[in-house]
N, C-alpha and C positions, 0 to 999 in steps of 0.2 A: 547390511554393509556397515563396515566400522573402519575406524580413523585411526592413527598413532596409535599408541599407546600413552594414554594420561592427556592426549587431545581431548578438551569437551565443549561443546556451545552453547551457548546461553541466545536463546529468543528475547530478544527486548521489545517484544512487544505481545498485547492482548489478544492482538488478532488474529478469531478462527480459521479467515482464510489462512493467513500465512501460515499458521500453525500447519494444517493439512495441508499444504502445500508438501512444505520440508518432509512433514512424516509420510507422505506418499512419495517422494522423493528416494525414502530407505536414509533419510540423515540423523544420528542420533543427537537431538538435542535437550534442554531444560527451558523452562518458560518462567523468564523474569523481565514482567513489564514495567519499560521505564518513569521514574521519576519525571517527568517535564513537562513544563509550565507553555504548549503548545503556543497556547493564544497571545503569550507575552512575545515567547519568540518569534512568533508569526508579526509580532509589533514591531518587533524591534529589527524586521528582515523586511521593511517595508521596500526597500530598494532594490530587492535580487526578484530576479521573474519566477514561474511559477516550476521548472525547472531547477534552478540552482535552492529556493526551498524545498521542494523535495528531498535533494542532497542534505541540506543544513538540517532539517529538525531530524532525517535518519542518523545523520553524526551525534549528536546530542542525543539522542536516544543510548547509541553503541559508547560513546564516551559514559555517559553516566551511571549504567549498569558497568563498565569496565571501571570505574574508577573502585569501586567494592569488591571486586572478585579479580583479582590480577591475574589468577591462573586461568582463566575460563579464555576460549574468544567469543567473542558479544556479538550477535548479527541485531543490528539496526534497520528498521526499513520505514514510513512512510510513501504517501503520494496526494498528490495535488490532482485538482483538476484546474484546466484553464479554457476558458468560454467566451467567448464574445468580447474580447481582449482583457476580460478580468480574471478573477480567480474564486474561485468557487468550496465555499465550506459546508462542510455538514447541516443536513437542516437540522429546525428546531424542535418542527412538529411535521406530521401527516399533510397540514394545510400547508405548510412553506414548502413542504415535497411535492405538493402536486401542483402547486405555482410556477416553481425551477422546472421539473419535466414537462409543462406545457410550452414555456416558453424555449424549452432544448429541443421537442420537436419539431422535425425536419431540417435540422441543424445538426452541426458536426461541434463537435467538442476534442480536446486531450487529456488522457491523463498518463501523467508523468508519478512512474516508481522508485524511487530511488531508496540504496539500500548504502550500509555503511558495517565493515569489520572491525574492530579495535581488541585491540591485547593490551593488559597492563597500565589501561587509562591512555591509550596514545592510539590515534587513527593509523590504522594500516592500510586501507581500502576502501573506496567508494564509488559507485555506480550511479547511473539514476536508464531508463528506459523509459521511449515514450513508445502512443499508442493513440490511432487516431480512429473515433467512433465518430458514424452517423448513425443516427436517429431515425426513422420511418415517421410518418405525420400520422399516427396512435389517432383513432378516435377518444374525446371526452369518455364515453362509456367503457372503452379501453382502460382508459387510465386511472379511474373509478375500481373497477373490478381488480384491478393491478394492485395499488392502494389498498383494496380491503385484504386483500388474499395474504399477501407481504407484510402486511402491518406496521409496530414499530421498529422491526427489527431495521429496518431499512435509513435511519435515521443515523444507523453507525456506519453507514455506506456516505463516502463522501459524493459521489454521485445519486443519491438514494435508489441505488438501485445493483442487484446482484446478476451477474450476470450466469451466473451457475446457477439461477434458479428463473424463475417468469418473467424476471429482468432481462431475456435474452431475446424476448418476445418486442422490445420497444426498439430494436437496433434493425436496419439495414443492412448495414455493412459495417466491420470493422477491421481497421488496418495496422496488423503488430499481433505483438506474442500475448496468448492467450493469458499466463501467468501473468505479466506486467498488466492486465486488465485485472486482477486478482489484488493486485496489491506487492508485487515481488518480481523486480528482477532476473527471475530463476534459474535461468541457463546462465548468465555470468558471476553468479550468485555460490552454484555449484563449482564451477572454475575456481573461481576463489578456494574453497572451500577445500577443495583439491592441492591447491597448492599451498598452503598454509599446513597442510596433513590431519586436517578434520574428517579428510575422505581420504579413501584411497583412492589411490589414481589407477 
């Protein structure tokens, strides 16, 4: 499937889900992951809930790969997770990951995706999708064998945990779009995308 003519998008961001997302999708894009200083602006957004930064660090992403390439459009995305009325960041190691998912089982959590379009350094478009997970109450030797099997890689999961892989093993139920579990908005994501002439419609 292809867009315009001289339409092209740019991924601003590293991540493999969302990458395979879009390119299972059929959307031609390029991958330029953004410049930003996450942890600052997560300081300095201490007042927006875990919702509206979603939104914000996805802007900031899609702005600052658009402020270098004016011709491209930029897709921005982030997500938050929010738990037990906080907010919840990446662990640091294996041991902080299997701290956070003892204490998420048999609890529900959100995580919220939000994604952002920009042309020419200026926001056209922004989303966010939420998505509500319960937990099963995982035996210790569960979450041990979980742990060894997944290893580090699960440390770039803001919930340490992939749900497209033996991460899908620690849930009960979950309530919303399987993509926005992924990291991406993706049915309004492609809407956009459509209308802008990145796609065809």
């Amino acid at each position: 499937m292809t867009g315009a003519p001289g339409e092209h998008l740019v991924l601003a961001s590293g991540s493999a889900a969302r990458r395979d997302m879009l390119a299972g999708a059929g959307v031609p894009f390029t991958v330029r992951p953004a410049d930003v200083d996450e942890e600052a602006l997560k300081a300095s957004l201490t007042h927006v809930d875990a919702v509206e930064l979603a939104l914000e660090l996805a802007r900031a992403k899609a702005l600052a790969v658009s402020r270098h390439d004016s011709e491209a459009w930029v897709l921005g995305a982030d997500q938050t997770l929010a738990f037990d009325g906080g907010l919840v960041s990446k662990a640091p190691s294996l041991e902080a990951a299997r701290i956070r998912l003892a204490t998420m089982r048999g609890r529900s959590h959100q995580l919220h995706s939000g994604a952002a379009l920009a042309r020419d350094g200026r926001l056209v478009w922004s989303g966010v999708d939420t998505v509500t997970l319960v937990m099963r109450d995982f035996s210790d030797a569960f979450l041990d064998a979980y742990l060894a099997s997944e290893g580090e890689g699960l440390l770039a999961c803001v919930g340490a945990y992939r749900l497209e892989g033996m991460g899908s093993q620690l849930f009960e139920s979950v309530d919303g779009d399987y993509f926005t579990v992924l990291g991406l908005p993706l049915w309004p994501v492609l809407a956009e995308l459509r209308r802008v002439g990145v796609l065809a419609s």
